[in-house]
N, C-alpha and C positions, 0 to 999 in steps of 0.2 A: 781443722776446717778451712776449705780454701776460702779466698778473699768474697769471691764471686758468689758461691755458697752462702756467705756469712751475710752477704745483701739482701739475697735471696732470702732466708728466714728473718733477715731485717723487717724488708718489706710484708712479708706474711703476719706478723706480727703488731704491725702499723694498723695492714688492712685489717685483723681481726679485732686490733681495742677498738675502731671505726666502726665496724659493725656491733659488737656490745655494747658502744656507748650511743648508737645513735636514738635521736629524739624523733619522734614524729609526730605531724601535724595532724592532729585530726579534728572531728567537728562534733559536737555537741547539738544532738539531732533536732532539739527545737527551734534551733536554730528556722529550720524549713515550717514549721508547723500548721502551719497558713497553706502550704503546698500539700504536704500530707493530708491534711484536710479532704483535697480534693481527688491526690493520688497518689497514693503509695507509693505502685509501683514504678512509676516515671522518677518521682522524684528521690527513690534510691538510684536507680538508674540516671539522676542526674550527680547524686553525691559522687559517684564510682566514674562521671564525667570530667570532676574540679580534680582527679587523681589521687582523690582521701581514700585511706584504707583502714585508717583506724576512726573509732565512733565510741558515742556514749550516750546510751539511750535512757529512758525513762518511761516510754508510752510504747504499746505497738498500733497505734493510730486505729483501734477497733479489729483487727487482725488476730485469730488464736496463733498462739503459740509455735505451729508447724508450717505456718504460712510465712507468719513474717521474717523468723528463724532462715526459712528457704528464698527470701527476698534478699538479704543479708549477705548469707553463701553466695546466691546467683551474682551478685556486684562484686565479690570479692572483698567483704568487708570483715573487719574483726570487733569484736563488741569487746572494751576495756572496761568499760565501767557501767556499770547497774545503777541508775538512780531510783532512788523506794522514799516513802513518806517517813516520819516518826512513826507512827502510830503501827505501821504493819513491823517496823523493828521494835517497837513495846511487845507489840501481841503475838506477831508469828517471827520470830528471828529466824527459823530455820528454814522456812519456806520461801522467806527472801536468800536463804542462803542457798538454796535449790534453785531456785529461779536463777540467781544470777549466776550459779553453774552450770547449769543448762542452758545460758548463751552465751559460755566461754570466758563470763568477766574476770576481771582479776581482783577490781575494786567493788565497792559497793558505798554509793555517796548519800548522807543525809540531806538536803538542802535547807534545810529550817525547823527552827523548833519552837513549840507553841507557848504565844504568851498574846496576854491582851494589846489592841491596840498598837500605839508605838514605844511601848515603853518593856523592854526588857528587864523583868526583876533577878535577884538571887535565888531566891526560889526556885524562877524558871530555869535557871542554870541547875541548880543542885539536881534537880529532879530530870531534867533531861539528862545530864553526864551518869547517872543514875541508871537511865535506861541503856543509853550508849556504851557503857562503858559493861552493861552486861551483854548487849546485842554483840560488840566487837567480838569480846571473846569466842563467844559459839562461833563469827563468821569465821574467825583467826583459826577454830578446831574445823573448819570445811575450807580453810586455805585461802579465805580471801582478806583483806584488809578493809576494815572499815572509815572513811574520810567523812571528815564534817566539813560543809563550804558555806563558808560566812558571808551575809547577803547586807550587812552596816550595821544592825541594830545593835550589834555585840559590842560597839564601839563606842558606847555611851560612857560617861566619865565614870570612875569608880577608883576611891582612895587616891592615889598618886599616880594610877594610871587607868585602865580601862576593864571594862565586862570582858570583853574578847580576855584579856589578861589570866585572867582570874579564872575561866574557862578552861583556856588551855591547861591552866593547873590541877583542873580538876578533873580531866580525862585523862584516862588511864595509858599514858605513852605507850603498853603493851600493846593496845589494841583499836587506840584512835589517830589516826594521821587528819592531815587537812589537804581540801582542795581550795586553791584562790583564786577566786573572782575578781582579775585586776580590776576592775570598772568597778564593783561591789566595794572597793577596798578603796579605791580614789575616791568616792562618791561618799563616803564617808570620813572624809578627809584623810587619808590615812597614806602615810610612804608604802606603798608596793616592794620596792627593793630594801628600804629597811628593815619590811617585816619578815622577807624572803631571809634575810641575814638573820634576824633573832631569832627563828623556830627554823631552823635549816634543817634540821633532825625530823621535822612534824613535814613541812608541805610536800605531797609526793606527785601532785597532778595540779595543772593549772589549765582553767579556762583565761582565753587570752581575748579581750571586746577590749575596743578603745569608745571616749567620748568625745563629742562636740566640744572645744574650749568656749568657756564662760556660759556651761552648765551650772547650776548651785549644787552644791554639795547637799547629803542629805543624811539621816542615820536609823533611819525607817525601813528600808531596802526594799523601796517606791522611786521611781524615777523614769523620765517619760523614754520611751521604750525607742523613738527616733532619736534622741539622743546617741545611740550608736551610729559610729562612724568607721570606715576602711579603717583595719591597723595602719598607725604610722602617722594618721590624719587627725589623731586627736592629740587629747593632754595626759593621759596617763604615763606616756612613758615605754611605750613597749618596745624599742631598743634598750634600752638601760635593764626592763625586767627581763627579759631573754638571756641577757650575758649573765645577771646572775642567778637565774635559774637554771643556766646551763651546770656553771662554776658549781651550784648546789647539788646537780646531780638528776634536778628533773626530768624524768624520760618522757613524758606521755603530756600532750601540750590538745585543748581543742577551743578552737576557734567557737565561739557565738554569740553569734548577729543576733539579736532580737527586733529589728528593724525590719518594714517594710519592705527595706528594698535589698534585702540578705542573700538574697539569689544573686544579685547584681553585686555586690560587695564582695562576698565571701571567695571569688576568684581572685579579685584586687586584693584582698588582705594577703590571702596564701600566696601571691606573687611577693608583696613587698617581705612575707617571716620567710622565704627563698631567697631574696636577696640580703638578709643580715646576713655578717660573716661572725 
């Protein structure tokens, strides 16, 4: 092989682990919801403006099925993850698993599971990982992965360490991975990048929201919703969780603002996760 040659498929080779491995920013459509409200259509046409192409829905804002699917398409956007309630993965697992194949997801995320008040019991774990851990599987026989995204309450003390702990134990690694909610995971006091390190195996998608410093912590997963601030601009940390979420392999990153002023922010953030190296 000549020298020249040998660069040549050097280089080919560079560029191809570079596009295999690459992460992308996307947004976490509640992000807008306040906008959706008003109008759809614009404010897909605004997402497909900030230069996001990847999304992760949960609502179609009053829209069937063909409309907003075609709203999607027309901005050039890709739908990765499906968010659905407990109760429709108790009752119909397979129709969420329809669903969120017929808008191309790849994941399918629980966001909370039901317990009284603010107090998370064992119980309410046993029997939620119970339903979970049967939902995953059927989604795992229709090709999608099922995630659970922890919003503090899991974080409540428990023997030498915590709920969340004990949890992860009890779902089925076949069929349950985790989404993290940096904000969700600070806000209940908790290291981001150390937990990124002990379940590096579980987290396969990260929501990335920064907070206001000298917010109070909280383990309710309540918390005042201006409290979001630009990435960068808070206390979470989100250079430090980037690098090792990179190092861990996470592809699929989305940005959400639950703030007021999310429209005005969410350009600012995705400039400064463009400027980390």
């Amino acid at each position: 092989m000549q020298p020249s040659f040998k660069k040549l498929v050097g280089l080919l080779l560079v560029l191809f682990s570079l596009a295999t491995h690459a992460q992308e920013i996307g947004l976490q459509l509640h992000s807008l919801r306040n906008e959706f409200a008003k109008d759809v259509p614009g404010t897909m046409a605004k997402i497909k403006s900030f230069g996001i192409k990847e999304i992760e829905i949960g609502d179609s804002y009053g829209l069937e099925f063909p409309e907003f699917i075609k709203l999607i398409a027309q901005n050039q956007l890709q739908v990765v993850s499906y968010g659905t309630d407990f109760e429709r993965l108790m009752n119909y697992p397979q129709a969420v698993a329809d669903d969120a194949r017929a808008y191309g997801a790849k994941y399918v995320v629980c966001f909370w599971i039901p317990h009284k008040g603010d107090t998370l019991t064992i119980e309410d774990i046993n029997r939620a990982s119970a339903v979970l851990n049967k939902a995953g599987k059927i989604l795992a026989q229709n090709g999608l992965l099922l995630c659970y995204h922890p919003h503090g309450y899991e974080f409540q003390p428990h023997e030498n360490g915590t709920l969340f702990e004990y949890m992860v134990n009890t779902f089925d690694a076949r069929y349950i991975y985790l989404e993290m909610d940096v904000f969700w995971i600070k806000q209940a006091g908790q290291d981001p990048v150390a937990l990124l390190k002990k379940y590096a195996n579980r987290w396969i998608l990260l929501h990335l929201k920064d907070r206001k410093p000298g917010t109070p912590d909280s383990k309710n997963g309540r918390a005042d919703v201006e409290s979001n601030v630009v990435l960068g601009k808070g206390d979470v940390g989100i250079d430090a969780i980037m690098k090792e979420a990179r190092a861990i392999g996470i592809k699929h990153y989305f940005i959400e603002d639950e703030s007021s002023r999310a429209v005005q922010q969410i350009p600012q953030s995705l400039s400064y996760l463009r400027s980390l190296k």
